[in-house]
C-alpha positions as a printed NumPy array, in Angstrom:
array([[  0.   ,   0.   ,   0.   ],
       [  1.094,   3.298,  -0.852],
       [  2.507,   5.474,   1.925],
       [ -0.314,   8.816,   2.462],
       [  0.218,  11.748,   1.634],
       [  1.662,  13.808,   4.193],
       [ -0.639,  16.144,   6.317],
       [  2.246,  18.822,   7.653],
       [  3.075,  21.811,   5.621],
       [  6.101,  20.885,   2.662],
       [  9.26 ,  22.466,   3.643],
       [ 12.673,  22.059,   1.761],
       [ 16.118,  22.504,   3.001],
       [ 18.28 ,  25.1  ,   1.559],
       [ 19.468,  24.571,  -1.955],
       [ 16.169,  21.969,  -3.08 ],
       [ 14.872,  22.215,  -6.418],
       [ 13.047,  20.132,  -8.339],
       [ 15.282,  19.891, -11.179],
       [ 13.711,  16.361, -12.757],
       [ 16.313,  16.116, -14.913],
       [ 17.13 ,  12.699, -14.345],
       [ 20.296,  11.043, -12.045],
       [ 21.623,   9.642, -15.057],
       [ 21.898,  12.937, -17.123],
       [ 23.667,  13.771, -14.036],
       [ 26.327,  10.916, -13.831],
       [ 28.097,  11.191, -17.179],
       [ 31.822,  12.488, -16.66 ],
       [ 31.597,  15.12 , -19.066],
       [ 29.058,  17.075, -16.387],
       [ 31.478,  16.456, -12.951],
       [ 31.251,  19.809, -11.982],
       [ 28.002,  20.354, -12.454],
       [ 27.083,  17.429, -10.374],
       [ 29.386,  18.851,  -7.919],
       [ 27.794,  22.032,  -7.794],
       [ 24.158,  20.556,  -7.567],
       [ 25.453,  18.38 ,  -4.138],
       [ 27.789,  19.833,  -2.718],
       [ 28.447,  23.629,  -0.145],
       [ 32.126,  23.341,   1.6  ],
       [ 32.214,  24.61 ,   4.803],
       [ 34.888,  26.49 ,   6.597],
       [ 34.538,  24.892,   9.953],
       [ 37.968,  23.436,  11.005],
       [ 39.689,  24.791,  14.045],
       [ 43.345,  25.402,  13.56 ],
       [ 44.292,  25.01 ,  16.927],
       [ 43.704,  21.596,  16.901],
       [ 46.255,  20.89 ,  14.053],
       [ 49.652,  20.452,  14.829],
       [ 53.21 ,  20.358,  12.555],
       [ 54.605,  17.218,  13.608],
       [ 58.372,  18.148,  12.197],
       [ 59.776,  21.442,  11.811],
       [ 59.904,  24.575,  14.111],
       [ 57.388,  26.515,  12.144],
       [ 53.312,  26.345,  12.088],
       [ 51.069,  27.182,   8.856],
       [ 49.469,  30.222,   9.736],
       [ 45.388,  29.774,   9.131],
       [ 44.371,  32.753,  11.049],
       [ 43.212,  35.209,   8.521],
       [ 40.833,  33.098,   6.709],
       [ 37.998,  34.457,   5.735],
       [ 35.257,  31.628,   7.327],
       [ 33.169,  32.029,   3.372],
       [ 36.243,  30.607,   1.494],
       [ 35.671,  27.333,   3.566],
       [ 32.268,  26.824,   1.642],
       [ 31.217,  26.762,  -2.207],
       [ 28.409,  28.985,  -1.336],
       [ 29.728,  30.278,   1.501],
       [ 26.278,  29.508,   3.73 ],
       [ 26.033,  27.904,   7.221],
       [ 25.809,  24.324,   7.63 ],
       [ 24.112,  21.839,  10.087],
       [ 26.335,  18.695,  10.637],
       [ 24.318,  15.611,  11.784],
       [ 24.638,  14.547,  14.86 ],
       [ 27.077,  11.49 ,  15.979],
       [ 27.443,   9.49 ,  19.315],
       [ 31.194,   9.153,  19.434],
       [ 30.845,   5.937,  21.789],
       [ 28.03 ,   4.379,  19.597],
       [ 29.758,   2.445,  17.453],
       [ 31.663,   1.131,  21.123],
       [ 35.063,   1.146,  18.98 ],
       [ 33.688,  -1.126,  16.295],
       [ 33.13 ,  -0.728,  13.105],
       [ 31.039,  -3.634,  11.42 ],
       [ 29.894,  -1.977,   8.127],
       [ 32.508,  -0.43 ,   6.338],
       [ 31.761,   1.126,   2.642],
       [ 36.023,   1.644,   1.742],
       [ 36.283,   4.328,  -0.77 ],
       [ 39.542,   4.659,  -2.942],
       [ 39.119,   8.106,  -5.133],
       [ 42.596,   7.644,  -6.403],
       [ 42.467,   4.335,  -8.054],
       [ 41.762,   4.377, -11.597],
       [ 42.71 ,   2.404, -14.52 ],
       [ 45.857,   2.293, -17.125],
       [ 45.282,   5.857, -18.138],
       [ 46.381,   6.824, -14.526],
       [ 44.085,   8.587, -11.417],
       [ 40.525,   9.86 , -12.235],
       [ 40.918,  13.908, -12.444],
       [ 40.112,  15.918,  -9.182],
       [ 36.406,  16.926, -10.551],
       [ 35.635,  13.12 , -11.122],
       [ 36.944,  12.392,  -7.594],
       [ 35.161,  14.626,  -5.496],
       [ 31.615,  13.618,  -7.544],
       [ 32.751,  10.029,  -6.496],
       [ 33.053,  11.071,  -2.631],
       [ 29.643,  12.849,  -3.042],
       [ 28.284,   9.76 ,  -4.043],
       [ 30.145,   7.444,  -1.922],
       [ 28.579,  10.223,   0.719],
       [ 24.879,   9.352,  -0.57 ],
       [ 24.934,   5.211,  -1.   ],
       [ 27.005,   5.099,   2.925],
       [ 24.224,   7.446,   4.383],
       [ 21.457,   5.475,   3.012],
       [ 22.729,   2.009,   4.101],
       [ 23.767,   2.993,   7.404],
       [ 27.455,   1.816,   7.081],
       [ 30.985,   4.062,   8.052],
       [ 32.63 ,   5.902,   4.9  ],
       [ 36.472,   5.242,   5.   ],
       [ 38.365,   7.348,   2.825],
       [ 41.641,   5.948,   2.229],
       [ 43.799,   7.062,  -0.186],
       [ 47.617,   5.828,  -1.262],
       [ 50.752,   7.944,   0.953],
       [ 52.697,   6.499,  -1.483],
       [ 51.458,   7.478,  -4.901],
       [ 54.045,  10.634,  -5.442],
       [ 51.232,  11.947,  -8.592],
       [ 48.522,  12.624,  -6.913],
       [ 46.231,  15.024,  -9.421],
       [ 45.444,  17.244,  -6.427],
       [ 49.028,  18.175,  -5.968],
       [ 51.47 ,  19.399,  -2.575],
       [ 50.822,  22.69 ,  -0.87 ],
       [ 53.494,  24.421,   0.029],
       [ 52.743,  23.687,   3.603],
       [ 50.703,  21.599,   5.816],
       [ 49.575,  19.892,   8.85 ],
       [ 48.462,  16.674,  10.428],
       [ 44.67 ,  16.671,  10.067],
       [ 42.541,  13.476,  11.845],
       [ 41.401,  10.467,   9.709],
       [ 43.867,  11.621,   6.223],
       [ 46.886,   9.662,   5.43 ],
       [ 50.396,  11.543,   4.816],
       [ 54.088,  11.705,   3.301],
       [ 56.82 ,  13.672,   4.143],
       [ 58.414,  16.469,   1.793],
       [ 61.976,  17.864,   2.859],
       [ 62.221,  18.217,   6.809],
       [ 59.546,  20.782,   7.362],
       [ 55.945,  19.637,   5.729],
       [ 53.707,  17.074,   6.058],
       [ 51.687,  16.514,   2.838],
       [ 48.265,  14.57 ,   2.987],
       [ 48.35 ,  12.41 ,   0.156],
       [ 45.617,  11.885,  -2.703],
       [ 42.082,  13.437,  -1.924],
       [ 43.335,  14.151,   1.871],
       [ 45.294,  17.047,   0.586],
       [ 41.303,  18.789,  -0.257],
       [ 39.003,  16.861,   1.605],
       [ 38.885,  16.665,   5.223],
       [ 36.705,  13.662,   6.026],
       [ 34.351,  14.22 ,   8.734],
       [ 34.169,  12.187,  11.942],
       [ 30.328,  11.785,  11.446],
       [ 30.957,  10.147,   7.778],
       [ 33.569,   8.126,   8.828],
       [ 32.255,   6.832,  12.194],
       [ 35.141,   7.201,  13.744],
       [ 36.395,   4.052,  11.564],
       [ 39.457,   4.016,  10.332],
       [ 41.003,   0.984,   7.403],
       [ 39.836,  -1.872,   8.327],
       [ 42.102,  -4.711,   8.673],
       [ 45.498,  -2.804,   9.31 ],
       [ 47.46 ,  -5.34 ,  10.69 ],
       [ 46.224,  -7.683,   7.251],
       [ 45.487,  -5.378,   4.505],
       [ 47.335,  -2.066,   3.305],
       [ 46.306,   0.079,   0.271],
       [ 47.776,  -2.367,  -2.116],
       [ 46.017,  -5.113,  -0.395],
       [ 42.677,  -3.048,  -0.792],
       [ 43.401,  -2.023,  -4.216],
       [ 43.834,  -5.269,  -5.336],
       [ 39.972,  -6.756,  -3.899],
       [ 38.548,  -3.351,  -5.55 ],
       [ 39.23 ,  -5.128,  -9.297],
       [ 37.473,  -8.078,  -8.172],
       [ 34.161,  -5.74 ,  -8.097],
       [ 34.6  ,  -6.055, -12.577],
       [ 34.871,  -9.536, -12.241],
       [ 31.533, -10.507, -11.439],
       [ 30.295,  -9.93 ,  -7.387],
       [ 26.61 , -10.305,  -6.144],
       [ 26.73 ,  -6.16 ,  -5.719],
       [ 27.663,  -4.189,  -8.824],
       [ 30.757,  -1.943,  -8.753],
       [ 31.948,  -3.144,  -5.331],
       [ 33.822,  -5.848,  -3.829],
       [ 32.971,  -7.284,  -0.508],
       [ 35.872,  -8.767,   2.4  ],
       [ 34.954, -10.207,   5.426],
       [ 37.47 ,  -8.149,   8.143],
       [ 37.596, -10.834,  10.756],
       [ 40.772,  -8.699,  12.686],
       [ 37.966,  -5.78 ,  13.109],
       [ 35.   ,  -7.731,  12.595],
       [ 33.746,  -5.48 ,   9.538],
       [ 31.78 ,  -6.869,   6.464],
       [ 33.658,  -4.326,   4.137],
       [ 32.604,  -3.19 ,   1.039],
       [ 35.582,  -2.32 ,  -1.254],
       [ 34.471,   1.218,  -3.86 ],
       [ 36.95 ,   3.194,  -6.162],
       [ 36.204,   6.548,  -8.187],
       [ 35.347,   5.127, -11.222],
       [ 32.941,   1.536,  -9.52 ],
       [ 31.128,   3.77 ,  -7.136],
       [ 28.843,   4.718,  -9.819],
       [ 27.959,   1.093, -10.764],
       [ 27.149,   0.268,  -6.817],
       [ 24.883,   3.535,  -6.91 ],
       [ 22.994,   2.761,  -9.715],
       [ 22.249,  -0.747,  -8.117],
       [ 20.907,   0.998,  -4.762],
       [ 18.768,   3.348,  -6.607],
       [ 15.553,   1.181,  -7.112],
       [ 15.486,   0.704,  -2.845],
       [ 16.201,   4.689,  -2.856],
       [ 13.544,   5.2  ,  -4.893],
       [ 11.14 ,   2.765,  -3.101],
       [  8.118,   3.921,  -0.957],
       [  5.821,   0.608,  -1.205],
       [  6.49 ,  -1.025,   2.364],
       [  6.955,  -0.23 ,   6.054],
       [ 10.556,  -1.231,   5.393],
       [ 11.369,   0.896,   2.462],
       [  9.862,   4.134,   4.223],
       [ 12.139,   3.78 ,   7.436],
       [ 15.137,   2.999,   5.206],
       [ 14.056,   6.287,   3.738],
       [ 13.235,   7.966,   6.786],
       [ 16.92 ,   6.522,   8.464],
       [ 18.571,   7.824,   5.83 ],
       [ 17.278,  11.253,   6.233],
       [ 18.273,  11.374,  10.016],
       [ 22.248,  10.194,   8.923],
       [ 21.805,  13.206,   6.75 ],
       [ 21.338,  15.66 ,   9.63 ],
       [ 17.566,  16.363,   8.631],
       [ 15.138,  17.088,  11.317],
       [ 12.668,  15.238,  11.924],
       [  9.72 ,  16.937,   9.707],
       [ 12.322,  16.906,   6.664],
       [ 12.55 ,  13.166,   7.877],
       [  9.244,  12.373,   6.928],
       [  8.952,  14.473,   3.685],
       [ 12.054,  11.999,   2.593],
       [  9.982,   9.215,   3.462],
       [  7.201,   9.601,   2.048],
       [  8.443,  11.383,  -1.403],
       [  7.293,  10.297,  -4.643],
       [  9.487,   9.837,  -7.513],
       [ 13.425,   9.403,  -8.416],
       [ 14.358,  12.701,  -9.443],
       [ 12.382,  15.013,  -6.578],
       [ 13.995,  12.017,  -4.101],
       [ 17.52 ,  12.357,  -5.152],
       [ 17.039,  16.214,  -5.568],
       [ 15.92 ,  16.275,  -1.983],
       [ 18.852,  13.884,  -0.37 ],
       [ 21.384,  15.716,  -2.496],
       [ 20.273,  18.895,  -0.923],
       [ 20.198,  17.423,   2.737],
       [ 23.707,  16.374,   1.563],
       [ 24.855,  19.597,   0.336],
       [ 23.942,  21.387,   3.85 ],
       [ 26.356,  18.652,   5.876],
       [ 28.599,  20.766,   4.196],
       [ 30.605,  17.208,   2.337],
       [ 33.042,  17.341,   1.184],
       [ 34.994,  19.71 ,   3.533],
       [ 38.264,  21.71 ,   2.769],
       [ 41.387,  21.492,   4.512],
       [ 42.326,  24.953,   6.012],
       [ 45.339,  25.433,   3.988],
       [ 42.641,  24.525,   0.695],
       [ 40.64 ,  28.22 ,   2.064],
       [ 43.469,  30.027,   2.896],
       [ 45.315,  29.511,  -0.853],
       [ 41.763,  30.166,  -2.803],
       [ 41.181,  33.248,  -0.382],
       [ 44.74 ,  34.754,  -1.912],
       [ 44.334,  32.873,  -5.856],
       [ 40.731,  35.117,  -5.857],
       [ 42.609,  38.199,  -4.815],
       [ 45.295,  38.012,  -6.896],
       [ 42.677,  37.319, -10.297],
       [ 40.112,  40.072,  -9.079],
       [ 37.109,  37.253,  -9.024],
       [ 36.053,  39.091,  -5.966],
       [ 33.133,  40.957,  -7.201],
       [ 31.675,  37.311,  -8.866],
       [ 32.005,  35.63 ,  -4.76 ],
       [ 29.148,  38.058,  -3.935],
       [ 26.888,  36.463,  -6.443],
       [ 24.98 ,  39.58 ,  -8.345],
       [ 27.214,  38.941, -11.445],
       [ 26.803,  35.379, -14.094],
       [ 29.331,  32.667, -14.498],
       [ 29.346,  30.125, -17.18 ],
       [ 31.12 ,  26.845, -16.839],
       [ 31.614,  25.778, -20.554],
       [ 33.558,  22.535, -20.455],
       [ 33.297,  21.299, -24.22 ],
       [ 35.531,  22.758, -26.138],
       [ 33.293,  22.166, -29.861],
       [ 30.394,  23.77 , -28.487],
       [ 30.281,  27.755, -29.361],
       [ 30.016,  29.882, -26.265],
       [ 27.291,  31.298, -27.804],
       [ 24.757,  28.701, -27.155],
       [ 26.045,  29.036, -23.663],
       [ 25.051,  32.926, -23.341],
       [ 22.101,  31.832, -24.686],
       [ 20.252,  30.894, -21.114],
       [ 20.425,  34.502, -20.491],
       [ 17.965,  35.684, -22.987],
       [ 15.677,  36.769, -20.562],
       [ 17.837,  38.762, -17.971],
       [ 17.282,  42.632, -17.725],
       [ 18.979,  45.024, -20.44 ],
       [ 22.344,  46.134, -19.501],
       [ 25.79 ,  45.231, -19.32 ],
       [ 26.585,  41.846, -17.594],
       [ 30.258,  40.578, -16.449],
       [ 30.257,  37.061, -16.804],
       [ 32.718,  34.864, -15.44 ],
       [ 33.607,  31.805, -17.337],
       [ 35.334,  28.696, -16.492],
       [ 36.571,  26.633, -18.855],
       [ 39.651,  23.876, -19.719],
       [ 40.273,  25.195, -22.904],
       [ 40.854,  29.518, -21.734],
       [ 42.814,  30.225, -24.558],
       [ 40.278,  29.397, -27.72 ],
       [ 37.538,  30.732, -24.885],
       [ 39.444,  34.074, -25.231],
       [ 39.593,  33.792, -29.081],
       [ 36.009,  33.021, -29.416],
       [ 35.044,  36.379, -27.017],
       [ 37.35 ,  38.36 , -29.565],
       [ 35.082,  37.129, -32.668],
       [ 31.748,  38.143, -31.135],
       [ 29.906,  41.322, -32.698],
       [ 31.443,  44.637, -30.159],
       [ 29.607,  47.453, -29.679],
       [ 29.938,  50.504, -27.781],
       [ 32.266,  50.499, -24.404],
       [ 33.919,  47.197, -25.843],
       [ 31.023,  45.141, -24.894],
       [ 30.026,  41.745, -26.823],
       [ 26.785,  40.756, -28.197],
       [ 25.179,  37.459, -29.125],
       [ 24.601,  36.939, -32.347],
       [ 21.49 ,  34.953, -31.579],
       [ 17.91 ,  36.055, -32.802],
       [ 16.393,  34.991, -29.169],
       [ 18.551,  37.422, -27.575],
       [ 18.132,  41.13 , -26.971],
       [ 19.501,  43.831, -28.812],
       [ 20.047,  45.739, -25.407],
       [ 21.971,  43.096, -24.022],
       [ 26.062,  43.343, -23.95 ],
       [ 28.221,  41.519, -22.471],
       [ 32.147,  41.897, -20.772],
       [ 34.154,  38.707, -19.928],
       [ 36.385,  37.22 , -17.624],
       [ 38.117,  33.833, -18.82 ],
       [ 39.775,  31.574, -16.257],
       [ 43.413,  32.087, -15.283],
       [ 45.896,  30.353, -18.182],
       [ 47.984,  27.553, -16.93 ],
       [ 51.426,  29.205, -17.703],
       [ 53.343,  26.888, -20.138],
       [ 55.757,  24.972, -17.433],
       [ 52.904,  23.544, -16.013],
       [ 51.943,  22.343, -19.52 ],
       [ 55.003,  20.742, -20.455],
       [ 56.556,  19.379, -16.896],
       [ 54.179,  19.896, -13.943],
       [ 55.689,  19.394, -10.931],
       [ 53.238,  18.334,  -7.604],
       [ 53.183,  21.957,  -6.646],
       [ 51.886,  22.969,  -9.76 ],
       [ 49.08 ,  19.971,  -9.727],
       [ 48.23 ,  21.766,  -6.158],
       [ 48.266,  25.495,  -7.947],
       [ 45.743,  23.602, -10.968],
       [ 43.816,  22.662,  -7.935],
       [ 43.253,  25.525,  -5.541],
       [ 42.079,  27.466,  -9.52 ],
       [ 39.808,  25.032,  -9.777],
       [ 38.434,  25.174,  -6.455],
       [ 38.507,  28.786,  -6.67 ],
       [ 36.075,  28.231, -10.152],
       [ 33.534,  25.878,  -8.633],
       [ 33.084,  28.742,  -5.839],
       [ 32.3  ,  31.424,  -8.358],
       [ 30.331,  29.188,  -9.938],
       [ 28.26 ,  27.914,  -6.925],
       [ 27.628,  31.875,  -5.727],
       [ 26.824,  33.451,  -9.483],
       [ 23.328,  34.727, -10.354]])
């Protein structure tokens, strides 16, 4: 019997829309960011006095962060609630999530990574298990790169770097994983498996398994049933839950739904609407947004601080308040035309957009070739837009061309804290 209809007024949390667009137009690679921006609103929330340098004489200096460079969107976030003694120092569902293991063509990018943790995020929370984040200390090419300096951060794995720095390897070196995700869980099996070990049962989730995209050990040294998920198999072990995500026919499906809620921090009125939701798309808009406010995936301090000075130095200031457009335009055979065309409607005047792109140079070129009119503005040459409408552009920072030809791991770091800076101006535009 169908659950009924729900007799309390419908509230939403911040950032729900119902977007039906589909999860799987959502999923493809080509649209990371997007997804990224649809799930996720960092939050600044990490306490520098509880890091500590654990070689050296000298201490990163995180005090004048601004707290809005610790968020996409820069908005307050509520962070569920977790017993710390719960769990009793066990840990007997494990979901073991390796962003940085990828195929022959080397790691999945950074964009591609953190839509993987979002999801990993989504399919722990709704099956009630601990999300480990492990990631390799000894993979020297990690595509998020080395800051310049660091410190010891709780639950992230590390390498050293000259006498003075500690570097968080992989993901670590962005995300800080939060005690509530985790559980307070760390690897299972550490005396039995290391990240090789790991690695190695992840393939096994191609070759066949009873659950799609992930492979599943038996940790008898921790007594965990672990679950074994990389960037790129994630997906497939998503796509397999979505059916019970979906499902509001039984007594058991709607307290899965309404459990999954709670892990998300929702109250308990925003509990029930989950539970009792009809439909894929308005369900997975409404947990995504529930995710979003958790604030996952966090940013290390040292993440804010160098994105605070990278939007200083490029004068994106004026697009972090969010009264001017930004345009993410990641094909590179698509005119950025059609792009300008969504703003067709918008009020006559000149608008600044901001756009982010992998390919800045033709970007730039293609800017120089549309129609200018009076004060160097641009116009559209489309008939849907207005004649009153012009147009000024910013394109994405170049990568100069010794990152091009022999990036070093401080130079992956600088590619990352631009891109991070991007997905913020993106998140706050109008």
């Amino acid at each position: 019997m169908a659950p009924p209809s729900p007799s309390y007024t419908y509230s939403h949390p911040p950032g729900w829309s119902a977007r039906r667009t589909g999860l799987a137009s959502r999923l493809v690679p080509i649209s990371a960011v997007l997804f990224v921006l649809s799930t996720i609103a960092f939050v600044g929330n990490f306490d520098p006095g509880a890091s500590r340098l654990l070689f050296g004489t000298r201490t990163p200096d995180f005090g004048g962060i601004d707290g809005s460079y610790g968020t996409l969107r820069g908005e307050d976030v509520r962070e569920p609630e977790w017993d710390h003694d719960g769990n009793g120092g066990s840990c007997p569902d494990v979901l073991l999530f390796l962003p940085g293991a990828g195929n022959a063509g080397g790691p999945p990018d950074l964009a591609f990574q953190l839509r993987a943790y979002v999801v990993a995020s989504l399919a722990a929370t709704y099956t009630d298990t601990a999300l480990v984040l492990l990631d390799d200390a000894n993979d020297s090419t990690s595509v998020v790169g080395c800051p310049d300096d660091t410190v010891q951060e709780y639950g992230s794995s590390f390498r050293f770097n000259g006498h003075y720095k500690i570097l968080p390897g992989g993901l670590s070196t962005l995300v800080r994983h939060p005690a509530w995700l985790s559980r307070g869980c760390g690897p299972p099996c550490p005396g039995k498996y290391g990240y090789g070990d790991w690695l190695r049962q992840s393939y096994s989730a191609s070759g066949g398994t009873d659950i799609p995209g992930a492979a599943s050990v038996l940790c008898e040294e921790s007594a965990s049933n672990v679950l074994v998920v990389t960037s790129e198999s994630v997906f497939a072990y998503f796509r397999q839950l979505l059916p019970e995500m979906a499902d509001r026919t039984s007594g058991e499906s709607i307290r899965r739904a309404h459990g999954w809620a709670v892990n998300l921090g929702a109250a308990e009125d925003e509990a029930a609407i989950m539970s009792t939701l009809q439909g894929e798309d308005d369900i997975m808009d409404y947990a995504e947004a529930l995710a979003a406010r958790t604030g996952i995936p966090m940013l290390q301090p040292w993440i804010s601080r160098d994105v605070q000075s990278f939007v200083a130095e490029h004068h994106m200031e004026s697009w972090m308040s969010g009264n001017k457009p930004a345009i993410y335009k990641p094909e590179y055979q698509v005119p950025l035309a059609e792009y300008l065309v969504r703003f067709s409607e918008v009020q006559c005047g000149t608008h600044h957009a901001y756009v982010a792109t992998q390919h800045p140079l033709a970007v730039r070129e293609e800017v120089q070739s549309l129609p200018e009119i009076r004060g160097g503005r641009r116009t559209v040459p489309v008939k849907r837009m207005k004649r009153c409408l012009g147009f000024t552009f910013k394109v994405g920072p170049v990568p100069d061309d010794g990152w091009l030809r022999n990036p070093t791991c401080r130079d992956g770091y600088d590619r990352t804290v631009a891109t991070v800076a991007e997905l913020m101006v993106l998140a706050r535009s109008s």
